[in-house]
Biopython code that builds the backbone (N, CA, C, O; Angstrom):
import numpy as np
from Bio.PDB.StructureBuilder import StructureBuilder

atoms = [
    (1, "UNK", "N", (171.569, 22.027, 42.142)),
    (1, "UNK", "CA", (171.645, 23.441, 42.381)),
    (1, "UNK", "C", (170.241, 24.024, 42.476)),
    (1, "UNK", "O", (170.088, 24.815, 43.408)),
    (2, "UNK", "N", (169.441, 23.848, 41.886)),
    (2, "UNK", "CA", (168.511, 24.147, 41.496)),
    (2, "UNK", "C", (167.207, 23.711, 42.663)),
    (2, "UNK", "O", (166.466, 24.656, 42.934)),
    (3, "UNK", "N", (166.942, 22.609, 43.234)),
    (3, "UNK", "CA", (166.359, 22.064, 44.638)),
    (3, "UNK", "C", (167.333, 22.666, 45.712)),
    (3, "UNK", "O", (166.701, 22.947, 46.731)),
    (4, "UNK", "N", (168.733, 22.966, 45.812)),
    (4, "UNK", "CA", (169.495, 23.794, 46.666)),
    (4, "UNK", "C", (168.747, 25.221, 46.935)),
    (4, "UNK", "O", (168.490, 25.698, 48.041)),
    (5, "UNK", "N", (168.475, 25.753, 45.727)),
    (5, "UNK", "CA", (167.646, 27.174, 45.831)),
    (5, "UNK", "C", (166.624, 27.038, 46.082)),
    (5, "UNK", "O", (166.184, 27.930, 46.808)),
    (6, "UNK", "N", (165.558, 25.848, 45.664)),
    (6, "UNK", "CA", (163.865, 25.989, 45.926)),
    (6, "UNK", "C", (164.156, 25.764, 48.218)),
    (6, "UNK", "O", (163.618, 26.365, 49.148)),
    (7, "UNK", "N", (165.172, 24.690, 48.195)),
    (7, "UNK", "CA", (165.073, 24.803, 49.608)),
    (7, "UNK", "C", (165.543, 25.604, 50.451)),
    (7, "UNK", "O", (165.043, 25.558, 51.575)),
    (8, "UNK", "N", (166.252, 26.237, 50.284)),
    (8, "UNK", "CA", (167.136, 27.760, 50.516)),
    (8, "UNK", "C", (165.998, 28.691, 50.624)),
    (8, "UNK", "O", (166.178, 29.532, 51.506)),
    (9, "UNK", "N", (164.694, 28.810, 49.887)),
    (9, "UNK", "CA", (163.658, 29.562, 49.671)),
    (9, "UNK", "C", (162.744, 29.003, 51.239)),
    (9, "UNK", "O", (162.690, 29.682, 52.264)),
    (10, "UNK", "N", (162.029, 27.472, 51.037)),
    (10, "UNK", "CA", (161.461, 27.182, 51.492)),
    (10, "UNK", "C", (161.922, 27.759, 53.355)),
    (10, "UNK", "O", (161.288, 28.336, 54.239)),
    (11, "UNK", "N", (163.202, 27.262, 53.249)),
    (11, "UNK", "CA", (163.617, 28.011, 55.092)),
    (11, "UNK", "C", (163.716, 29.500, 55.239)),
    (11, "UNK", "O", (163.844, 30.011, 56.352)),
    (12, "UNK", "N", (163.653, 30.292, 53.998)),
    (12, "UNK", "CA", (163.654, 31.090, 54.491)),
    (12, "UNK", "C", (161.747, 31.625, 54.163)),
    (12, "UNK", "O", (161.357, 32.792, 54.191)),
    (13, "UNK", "N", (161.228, 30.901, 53.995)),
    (13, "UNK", "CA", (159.662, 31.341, 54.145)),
    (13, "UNK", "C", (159.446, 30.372, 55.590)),
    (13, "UNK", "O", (158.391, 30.820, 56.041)),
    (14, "UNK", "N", (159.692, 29.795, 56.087)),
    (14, "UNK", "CA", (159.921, 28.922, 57.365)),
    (14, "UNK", "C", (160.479, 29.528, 58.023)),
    (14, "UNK", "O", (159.489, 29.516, 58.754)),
    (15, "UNK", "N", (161.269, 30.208, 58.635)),
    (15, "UNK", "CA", (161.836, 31.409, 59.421)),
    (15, "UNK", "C", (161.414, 32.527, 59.901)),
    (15, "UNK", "O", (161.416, 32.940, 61.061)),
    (16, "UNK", "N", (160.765, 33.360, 58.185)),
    (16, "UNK", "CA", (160.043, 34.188, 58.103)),
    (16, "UNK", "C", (158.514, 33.795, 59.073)),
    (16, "UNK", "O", (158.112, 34.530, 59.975)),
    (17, "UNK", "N", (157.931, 32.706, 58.722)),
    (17, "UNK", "CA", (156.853, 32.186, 59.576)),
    (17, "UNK", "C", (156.638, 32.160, 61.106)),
    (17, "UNK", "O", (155.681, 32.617, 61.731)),
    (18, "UNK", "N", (158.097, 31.319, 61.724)),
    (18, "UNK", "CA", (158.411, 31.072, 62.973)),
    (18, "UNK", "C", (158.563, 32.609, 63.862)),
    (18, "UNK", "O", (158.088, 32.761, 64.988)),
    (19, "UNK", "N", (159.373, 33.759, 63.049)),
    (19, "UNK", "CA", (159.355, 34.801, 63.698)),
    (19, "UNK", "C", (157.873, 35.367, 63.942)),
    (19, "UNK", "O", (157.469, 36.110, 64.836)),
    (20, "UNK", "N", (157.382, 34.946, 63.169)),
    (20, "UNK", "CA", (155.904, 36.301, 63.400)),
    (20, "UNK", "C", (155.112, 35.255, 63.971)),
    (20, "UNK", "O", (153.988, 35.706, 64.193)),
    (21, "UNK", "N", (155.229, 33.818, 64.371)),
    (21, "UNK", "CA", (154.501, 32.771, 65.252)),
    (21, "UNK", "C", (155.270, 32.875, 66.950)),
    (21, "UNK", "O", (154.750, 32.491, 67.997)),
    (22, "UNK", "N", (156.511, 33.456, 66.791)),
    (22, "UNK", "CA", (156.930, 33.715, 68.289)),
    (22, "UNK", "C", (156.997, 35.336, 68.667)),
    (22, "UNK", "O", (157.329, 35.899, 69.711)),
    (23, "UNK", "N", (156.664, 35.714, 67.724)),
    (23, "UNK", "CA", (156.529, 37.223, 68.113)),
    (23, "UNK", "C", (154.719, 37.365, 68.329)),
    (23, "UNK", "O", (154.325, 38.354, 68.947)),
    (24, "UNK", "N", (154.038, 36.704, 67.983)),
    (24, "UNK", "CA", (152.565, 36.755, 68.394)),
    (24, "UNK", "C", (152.457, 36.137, 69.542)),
    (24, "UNK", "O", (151.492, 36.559, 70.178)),
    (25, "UNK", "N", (153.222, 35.065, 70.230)),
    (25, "UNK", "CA", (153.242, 34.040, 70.857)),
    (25, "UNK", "C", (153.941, 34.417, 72.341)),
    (25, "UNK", "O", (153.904, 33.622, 73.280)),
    (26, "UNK", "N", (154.577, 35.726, 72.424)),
    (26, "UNK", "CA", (155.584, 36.600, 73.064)),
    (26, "UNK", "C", (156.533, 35.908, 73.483)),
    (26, "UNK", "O", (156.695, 35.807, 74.699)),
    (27, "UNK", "N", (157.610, 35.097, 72.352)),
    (27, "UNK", "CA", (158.916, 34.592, 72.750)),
    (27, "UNK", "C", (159.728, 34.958, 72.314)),
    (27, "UNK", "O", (160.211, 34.459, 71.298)),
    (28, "UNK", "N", (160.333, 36.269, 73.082)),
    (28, "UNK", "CA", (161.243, 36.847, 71.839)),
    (28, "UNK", "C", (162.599, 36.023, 71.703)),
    (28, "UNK", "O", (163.397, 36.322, 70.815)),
    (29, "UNK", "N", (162.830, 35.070, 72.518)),
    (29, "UNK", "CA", (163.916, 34.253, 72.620)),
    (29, "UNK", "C", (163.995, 33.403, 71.477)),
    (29, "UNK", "O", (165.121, 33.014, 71.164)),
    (30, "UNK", "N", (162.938, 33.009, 70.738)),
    (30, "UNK", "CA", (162.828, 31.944, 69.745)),
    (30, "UNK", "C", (163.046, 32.853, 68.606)),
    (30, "UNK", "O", (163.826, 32.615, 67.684)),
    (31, "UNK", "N", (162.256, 33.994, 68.726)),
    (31, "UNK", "CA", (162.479, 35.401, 67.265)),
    (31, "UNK", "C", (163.378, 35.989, 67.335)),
    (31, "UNK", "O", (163.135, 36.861, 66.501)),
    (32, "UNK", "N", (164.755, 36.309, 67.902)),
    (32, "UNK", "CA", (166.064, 36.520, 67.997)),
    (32, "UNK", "C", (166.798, 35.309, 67.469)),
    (32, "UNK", "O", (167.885, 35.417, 66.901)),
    (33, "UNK", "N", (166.219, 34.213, 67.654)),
    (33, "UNK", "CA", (167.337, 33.436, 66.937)),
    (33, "UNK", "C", (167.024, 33.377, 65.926)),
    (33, "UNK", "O", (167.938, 33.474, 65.107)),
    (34, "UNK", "N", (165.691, 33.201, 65.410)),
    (34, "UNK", "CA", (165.195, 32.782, 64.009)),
    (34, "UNK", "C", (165.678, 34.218, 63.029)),
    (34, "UNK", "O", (166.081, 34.305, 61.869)),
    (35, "UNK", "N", (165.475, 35.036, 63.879)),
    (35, "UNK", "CA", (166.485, 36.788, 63.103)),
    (35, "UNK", "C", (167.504, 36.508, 62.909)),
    (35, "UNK", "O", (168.001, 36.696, 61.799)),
    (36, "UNK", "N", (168.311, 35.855, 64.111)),
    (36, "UNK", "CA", (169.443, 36.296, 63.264)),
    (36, "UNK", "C", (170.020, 34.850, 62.393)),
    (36, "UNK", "O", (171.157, 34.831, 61.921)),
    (37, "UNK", "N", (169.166, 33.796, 62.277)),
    (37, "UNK", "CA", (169.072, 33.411, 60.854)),
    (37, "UNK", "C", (168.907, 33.321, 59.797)),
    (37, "UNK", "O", (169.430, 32.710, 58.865)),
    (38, "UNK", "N", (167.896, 34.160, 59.971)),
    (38, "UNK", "CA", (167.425, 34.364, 58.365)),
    (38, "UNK", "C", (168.034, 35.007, 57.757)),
    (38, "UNK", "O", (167.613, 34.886, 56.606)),
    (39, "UNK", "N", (168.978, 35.802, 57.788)),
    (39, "UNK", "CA", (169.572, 36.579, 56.774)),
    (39, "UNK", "C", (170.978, 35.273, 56.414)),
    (39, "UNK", "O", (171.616, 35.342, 55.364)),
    (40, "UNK", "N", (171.138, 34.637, 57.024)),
    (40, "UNK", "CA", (172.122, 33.517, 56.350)),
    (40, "UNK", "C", (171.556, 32.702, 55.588)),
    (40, "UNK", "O", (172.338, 32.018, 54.927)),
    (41, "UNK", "N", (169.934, 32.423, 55.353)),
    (41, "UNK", "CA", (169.506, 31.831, 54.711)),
    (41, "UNK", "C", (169.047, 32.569, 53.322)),
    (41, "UNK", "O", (168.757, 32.076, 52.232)),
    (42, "UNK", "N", (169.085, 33.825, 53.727)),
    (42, "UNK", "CA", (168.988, 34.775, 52.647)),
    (42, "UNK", "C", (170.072, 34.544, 51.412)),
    (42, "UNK", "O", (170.033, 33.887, 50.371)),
    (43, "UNK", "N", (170.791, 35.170, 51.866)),
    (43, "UNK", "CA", (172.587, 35.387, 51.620)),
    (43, "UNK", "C", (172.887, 33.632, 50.737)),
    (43, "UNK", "O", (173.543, 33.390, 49.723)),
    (44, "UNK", "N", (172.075, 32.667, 51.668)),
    (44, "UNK", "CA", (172.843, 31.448, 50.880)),
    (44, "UNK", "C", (171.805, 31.326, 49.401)),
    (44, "UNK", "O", (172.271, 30.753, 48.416)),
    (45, "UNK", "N", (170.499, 31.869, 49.366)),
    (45, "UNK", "CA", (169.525, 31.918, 48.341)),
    (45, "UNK", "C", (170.233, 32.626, 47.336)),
    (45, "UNK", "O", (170.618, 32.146, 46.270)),
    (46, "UNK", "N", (170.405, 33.947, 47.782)),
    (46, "UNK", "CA", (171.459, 34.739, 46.978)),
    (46, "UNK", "C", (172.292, 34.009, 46.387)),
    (46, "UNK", "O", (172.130, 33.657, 45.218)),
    (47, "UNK", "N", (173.273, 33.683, 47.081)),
    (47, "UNK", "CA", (174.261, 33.175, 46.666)),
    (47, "UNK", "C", (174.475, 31.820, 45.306)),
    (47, "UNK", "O", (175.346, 31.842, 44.437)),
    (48, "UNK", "N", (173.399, 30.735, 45.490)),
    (48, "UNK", "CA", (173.089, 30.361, 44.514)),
    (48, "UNK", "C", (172.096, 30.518, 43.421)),
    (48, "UNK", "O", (171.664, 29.675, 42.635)),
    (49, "UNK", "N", (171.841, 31.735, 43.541)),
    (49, "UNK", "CA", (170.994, 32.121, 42.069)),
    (49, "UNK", "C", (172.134, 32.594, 41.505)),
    (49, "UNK", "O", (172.654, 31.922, 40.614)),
    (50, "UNK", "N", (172.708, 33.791, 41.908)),
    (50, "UNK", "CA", (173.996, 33.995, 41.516)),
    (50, "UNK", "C", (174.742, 32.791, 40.754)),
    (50, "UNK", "O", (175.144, 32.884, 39.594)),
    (51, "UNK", "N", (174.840, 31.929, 41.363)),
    (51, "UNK", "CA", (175.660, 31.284, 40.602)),
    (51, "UNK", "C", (174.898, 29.806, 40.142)),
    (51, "UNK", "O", (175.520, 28.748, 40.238)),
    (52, "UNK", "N", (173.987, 29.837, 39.814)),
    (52, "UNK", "CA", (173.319, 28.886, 39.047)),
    (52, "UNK", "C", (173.411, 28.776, 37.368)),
    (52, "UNK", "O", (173.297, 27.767, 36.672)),
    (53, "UNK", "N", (173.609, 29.899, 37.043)),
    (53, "UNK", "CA", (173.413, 29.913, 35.378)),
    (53, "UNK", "C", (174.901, 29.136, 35.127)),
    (53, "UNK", "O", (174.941, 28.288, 34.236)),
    (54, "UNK", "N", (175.914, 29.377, 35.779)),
    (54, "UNK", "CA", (177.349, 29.211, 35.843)),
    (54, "UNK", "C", (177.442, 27.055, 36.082)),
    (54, "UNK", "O", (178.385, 26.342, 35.738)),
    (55, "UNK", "N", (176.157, 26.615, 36.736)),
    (55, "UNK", "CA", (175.846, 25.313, 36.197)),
    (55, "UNK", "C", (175.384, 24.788, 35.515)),
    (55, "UNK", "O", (175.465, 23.559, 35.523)),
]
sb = StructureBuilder()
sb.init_structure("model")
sb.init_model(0)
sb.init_chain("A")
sb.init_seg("    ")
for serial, (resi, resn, name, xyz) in enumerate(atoms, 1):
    if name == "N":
        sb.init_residue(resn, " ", resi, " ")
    sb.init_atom(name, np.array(xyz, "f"), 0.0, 1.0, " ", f" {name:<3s}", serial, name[0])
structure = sb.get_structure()
């Protein structure tokens, strides 16, 4: 659970990265997708902190 969340973190600092490397880069095709991922990678970070103590 616990490496579930550090990597849950790591993609979403990897995401966070890729958008502002294709938004400098002018691809907004690559930063639309990486948008509208990151908030699922959010949501899944969330989701197991939430429920980590509960392991």
């Amino acid at each position: 659970m616990m490496s579930g969340y550090v990597s849950e973190n790591v993609e979403i600092a990897a995401y966070t990265a890729l958008i502002a490397a294709a938004q400098a880069a002018g691809d907004p095709e690559t930063s639309a997708a990486c948008e509208r991922i990151l908030p699922q990678e959010i949501a899944m970070a969330k989701w197991l902190l939430d429920h980590l103590p509960d392991t």
